[in-house]
C-alpha positions as CSV (number, residue, x, y, z in Angstrom):
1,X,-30.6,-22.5,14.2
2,X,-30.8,-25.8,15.8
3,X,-33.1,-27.0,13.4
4,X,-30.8,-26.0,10.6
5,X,-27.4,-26.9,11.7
6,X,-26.5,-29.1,9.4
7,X,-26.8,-25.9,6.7
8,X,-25.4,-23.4,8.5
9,X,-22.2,-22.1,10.2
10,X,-21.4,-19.7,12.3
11,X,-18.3,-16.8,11.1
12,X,-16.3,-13.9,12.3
13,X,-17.7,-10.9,10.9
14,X,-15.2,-8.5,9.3
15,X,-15.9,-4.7,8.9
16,X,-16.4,-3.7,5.3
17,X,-17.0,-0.3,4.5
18,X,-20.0,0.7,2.3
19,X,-17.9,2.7,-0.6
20,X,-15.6,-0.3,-0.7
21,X,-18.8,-3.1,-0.7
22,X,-20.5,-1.2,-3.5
23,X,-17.5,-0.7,-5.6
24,X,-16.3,-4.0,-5.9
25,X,-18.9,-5.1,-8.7
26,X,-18.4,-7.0,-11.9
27,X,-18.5,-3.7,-14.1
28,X,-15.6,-2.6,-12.5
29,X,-13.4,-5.9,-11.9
30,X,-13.9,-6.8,-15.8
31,X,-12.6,-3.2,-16.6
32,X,-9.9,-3.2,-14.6
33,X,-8.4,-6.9,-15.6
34,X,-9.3,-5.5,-19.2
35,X,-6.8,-2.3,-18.6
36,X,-3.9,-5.0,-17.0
37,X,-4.1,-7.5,-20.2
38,X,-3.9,-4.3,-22.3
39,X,-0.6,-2.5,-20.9
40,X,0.8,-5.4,-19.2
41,X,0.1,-8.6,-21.0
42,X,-0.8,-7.5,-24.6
43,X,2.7,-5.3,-24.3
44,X,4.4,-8.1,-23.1
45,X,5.9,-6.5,-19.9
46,X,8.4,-8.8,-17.9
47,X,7.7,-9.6,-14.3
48,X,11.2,-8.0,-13.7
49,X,9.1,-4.4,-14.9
50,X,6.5,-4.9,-13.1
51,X,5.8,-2.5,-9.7
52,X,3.5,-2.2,-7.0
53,X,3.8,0.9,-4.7
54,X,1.5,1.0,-1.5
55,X,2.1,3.4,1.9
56,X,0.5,2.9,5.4
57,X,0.7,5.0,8.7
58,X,3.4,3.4,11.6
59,X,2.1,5.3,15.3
60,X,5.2,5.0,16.9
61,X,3.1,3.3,20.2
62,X,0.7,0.9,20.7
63,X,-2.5,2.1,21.4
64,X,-5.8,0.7,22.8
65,X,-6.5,-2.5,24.3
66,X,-4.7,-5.3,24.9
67,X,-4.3,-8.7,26.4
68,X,-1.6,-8.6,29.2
69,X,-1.0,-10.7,32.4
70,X,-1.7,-9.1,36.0
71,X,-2.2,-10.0,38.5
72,X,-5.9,-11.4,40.0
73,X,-8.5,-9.0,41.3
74,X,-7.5,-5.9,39.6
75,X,-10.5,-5.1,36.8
76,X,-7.9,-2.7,34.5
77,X,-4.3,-4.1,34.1
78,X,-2.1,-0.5,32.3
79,X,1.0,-0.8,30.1
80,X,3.2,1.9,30.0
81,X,3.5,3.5,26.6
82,X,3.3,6.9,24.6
83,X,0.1,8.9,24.5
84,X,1.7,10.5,21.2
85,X,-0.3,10.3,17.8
86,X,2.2,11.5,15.6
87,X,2.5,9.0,12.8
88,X,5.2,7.9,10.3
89,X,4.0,6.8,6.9
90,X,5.8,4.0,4.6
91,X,6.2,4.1,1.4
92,X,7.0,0.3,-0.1
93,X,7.8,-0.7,-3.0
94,X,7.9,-4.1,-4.5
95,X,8.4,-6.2,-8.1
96,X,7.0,-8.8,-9.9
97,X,10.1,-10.7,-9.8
98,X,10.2,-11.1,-5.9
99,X,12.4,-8.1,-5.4
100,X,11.5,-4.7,-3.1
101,X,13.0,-1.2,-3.5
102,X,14.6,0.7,-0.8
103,X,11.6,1.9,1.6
104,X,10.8,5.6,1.9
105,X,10.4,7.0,5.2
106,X,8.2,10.1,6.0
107,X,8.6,11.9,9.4
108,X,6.5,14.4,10.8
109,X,8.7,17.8,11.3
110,X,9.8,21.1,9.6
111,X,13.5,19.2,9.0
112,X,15.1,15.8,9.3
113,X,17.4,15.5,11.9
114,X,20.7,13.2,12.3
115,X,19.6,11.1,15.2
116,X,16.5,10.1,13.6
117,X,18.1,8.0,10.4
118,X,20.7,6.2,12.6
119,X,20.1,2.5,12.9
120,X,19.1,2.3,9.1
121,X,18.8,-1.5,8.7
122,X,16.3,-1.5,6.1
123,X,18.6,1.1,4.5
124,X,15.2,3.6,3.8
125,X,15.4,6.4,1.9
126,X,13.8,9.8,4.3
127,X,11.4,12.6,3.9
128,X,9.8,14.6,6.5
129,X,6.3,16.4,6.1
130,X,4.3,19.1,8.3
131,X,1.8,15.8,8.9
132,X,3.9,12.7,8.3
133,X,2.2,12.4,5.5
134,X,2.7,11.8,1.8
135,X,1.5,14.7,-0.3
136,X,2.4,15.1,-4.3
137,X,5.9,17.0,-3.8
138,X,7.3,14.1,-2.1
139,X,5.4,11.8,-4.7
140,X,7.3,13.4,-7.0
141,X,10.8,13.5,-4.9
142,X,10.2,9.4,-4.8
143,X,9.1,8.9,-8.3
144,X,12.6,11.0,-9.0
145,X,15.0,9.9,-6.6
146,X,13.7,6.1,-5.5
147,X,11.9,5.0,-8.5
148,X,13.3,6.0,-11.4
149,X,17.2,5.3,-10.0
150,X,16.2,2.3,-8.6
151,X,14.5,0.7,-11.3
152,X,16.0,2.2,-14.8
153,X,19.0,0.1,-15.1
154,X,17.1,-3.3,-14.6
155,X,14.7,-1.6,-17.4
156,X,17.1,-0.9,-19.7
157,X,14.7,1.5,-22.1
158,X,11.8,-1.4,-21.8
159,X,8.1,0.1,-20.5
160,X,8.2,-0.1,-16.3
161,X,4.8,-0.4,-14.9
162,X,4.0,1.2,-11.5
163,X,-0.2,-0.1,-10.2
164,X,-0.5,1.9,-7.4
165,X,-4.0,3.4,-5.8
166,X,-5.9,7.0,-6.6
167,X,-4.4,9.2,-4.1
168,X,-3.8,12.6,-5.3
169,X,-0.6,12.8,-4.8
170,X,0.1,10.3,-7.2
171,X,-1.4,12.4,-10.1
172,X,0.4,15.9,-10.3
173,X,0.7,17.0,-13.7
174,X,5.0,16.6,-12.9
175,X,4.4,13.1,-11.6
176,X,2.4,12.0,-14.8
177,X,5.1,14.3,-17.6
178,X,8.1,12.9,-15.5
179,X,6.6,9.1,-15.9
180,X,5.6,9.9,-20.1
181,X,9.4,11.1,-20.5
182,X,10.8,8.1,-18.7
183,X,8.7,5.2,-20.3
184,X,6.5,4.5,-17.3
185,X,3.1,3.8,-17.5
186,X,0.6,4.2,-14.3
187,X,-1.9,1.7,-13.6
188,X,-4.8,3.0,-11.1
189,X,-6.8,0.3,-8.9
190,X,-10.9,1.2,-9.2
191,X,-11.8,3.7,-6.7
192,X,-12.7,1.6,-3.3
193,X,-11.6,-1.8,-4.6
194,X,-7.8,-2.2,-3.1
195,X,-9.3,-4.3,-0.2
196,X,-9.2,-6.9,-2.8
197,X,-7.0,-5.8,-5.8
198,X,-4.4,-4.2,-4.0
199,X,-1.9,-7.1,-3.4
200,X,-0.1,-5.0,-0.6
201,X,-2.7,-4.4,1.1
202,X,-4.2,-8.5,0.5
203,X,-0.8,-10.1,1.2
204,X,1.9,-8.1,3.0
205,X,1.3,-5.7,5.2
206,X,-1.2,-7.4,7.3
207,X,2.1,-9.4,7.9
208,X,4.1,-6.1,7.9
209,X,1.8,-5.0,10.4
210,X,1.5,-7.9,12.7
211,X,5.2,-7.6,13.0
212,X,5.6,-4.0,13.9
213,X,3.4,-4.6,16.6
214,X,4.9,-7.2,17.9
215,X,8.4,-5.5,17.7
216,X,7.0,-1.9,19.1
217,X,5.6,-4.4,22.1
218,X,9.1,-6.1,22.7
219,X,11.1,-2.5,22.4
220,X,8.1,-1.1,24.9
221,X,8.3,-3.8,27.2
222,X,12.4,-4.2,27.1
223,X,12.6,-0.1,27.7
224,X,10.0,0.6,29.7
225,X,9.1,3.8,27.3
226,X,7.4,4.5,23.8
227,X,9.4,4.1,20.7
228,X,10.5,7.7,19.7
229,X,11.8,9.0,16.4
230,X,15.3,7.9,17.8
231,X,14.3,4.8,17.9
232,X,11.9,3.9,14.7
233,X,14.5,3.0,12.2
234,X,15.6,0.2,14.3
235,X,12.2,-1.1,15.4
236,X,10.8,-0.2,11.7
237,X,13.6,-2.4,10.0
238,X,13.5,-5.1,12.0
239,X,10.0,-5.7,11.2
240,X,10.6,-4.6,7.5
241,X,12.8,-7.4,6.9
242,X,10.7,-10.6,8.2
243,X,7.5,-9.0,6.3
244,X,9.0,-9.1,2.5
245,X,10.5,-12.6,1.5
246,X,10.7,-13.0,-2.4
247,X,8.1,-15.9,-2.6
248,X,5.8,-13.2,-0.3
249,X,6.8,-10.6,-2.8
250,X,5.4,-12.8,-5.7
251,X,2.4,-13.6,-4.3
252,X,0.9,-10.1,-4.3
253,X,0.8,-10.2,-8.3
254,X,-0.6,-14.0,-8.2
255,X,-3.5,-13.6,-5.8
256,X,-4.5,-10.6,-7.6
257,X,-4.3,-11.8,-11.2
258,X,-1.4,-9.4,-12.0
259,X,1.2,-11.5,-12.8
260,X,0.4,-14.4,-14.3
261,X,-2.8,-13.0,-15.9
262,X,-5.8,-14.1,-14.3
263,X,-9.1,-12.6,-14.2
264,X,-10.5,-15.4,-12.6
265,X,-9.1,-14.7,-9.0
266,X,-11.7,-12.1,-8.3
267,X,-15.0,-14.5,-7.0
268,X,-18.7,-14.0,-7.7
269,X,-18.5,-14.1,-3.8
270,X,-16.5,-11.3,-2.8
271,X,-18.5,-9.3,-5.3
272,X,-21.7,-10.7,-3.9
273,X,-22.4,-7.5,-1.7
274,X,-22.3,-5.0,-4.5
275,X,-25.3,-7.0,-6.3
276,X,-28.0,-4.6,-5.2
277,X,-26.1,-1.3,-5.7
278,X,-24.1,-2.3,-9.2
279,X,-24.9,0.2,-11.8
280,X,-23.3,0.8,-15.2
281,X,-21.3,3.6,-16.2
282,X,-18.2,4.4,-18.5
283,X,-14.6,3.5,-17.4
284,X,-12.6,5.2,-16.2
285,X,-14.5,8.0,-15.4
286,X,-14.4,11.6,-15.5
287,X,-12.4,13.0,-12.9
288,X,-14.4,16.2,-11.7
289,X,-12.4,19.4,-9.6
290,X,-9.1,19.8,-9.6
291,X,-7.9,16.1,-10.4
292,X,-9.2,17.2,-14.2
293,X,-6.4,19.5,-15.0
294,X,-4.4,16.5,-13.9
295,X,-5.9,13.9,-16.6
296,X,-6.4,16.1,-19.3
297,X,-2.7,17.5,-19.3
298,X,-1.5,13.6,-18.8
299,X,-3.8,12.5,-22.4
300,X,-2.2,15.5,-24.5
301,X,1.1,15.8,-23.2
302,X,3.8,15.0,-26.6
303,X,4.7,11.6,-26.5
304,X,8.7,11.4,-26.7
């Protein structure tokens, strides 16, 4: 090292999972820009009809370690919090044109209940699942009562594109005949690759996230006491707001070549680790199990 110096640095090493390093190879970048150019660029879709849909998990606590102040001589310094698990999961939506949709909440429980959607700030739209999870009825319920409403006026009959990533959910046979009947086409990121191509995922919610942190930390400290389904909207909004600012909005479709086109913003380098594991194979591929139903009915379902 010491002989070398002057050619070397030292970095922060940042987890990458296997599946993700091997996917993200040339084969599959080139098709996927290939797909974008052919429904959004060669169809000449405005930035205004352009979507990106993305959902993450909010814990309502804040769990593991972290750095506090204590006082001297004690090895372990405990902040009071909740031991709970039970998650929330997002569902954000956001345009081309710097604009967002109305967020769509998902609460664990058999029923929503009043006291959970008071303090709407972010004015959210709410579901509630067995998990907290999304699953492909409520895919459906938001394609139906978020999406399309949201989104159909500013369309006026033109194509809307949603790029969103391959969870099944997404890809019920009534998700994929309720988008052919209203004109919207789905664009699916290459399995393992929306570390990079995902611009939710690249731009925002690393933001999104730093903030809910920050404000789950304040309502903690300030309360003494978890954040509880009472209390997410609040803390949720709050952090909501500050993370999605129009010129923030924008840059998820111009750091991942969306909007403007450019297939250039995928390096060499951040393809380098799937060098010695890139094969060749068609694309897209053959979807095997019980997603096939799904793909074949979505190919030969009438046109309207």
């Amino acid at each position: 090292m010491i002989r070398h110096h002057d050619r070397l640095c030292t970095y922060w090493s940042k987890p990458l999972e296997t599946q993700r390093a091997k996917a993200l190879n040339p084969t599959a970048v080139k098709d996927w820009f290939r797909i974008v150019k052919e429904q959004i660029v060669d169809q000449g879709i405005d930035p205004e009809n352009i979507y990106g849909m993305d959902k993450s998990g909010f814990p309502p606590s804040n769990q593991g370690t972290q750095q506090v102040v204590g006082r001297a001589g004690n090895k372990v310094q405990h902040k009071q919090g909740g031991g709970s698990r039970e998650n929330v999961t997002a569902l954000v939506t956001i345009c081309a044109d710097g604009s967002t949709l109305r967020p769509h909440v998902i609460f664990k429980g058999e029923q929503l209940m009043t006291r959970w959607i008071q303090n709407n700030i972010c004015d959210a739209f709410f579901s509630v699942s067995k998990n907290g999870w999304m699953d492909s009825e409520l895919a459906l319920q938001w394609l139906k009562t978020v999406f399309e409403p949201l989104t159909c006026e500013k369309a006026a009959g033109r194509i809307r594109v949603i790029v969103l990533d391959g969870h099944s959910s997404h890809y019920s046979l009534e998700f994929l005949q309720f988008c052919i009947l209203h004109n919207i086409v789905v664009l699916v990121y290459p399995p393992h690759c929306t570390h990079t191509l995902q611009g939710l995922d690249v731009v925002c919610f690393a933001k999104f996230k730093k903030e809910w942190h920050s404000a789950l930390s304040k309502f903690e400290d300030e309360n003494q006491r978890a954040v509880g389904k009472d209390d997410f909207l609040a803390v949720f909004g709050g952090a909501y707001m500050q993370s999605f600012e129009p010129e923030m909005v924008r840059a998820v479709f111009r750091v991942t070549g969306v909007h403007p086109y450019d297939e250039t913003v995928i390096t060499a380098q951040q393809m380098k680790p799937a060098e010695l594991t890139s094969t060749m194979s068609l694309f897209p591929m053959e979807l095997n199990g019980p997603s096939q139903p799904c793909q074949e009915g979505y190919r030969h379902f009438p046109s309207p």
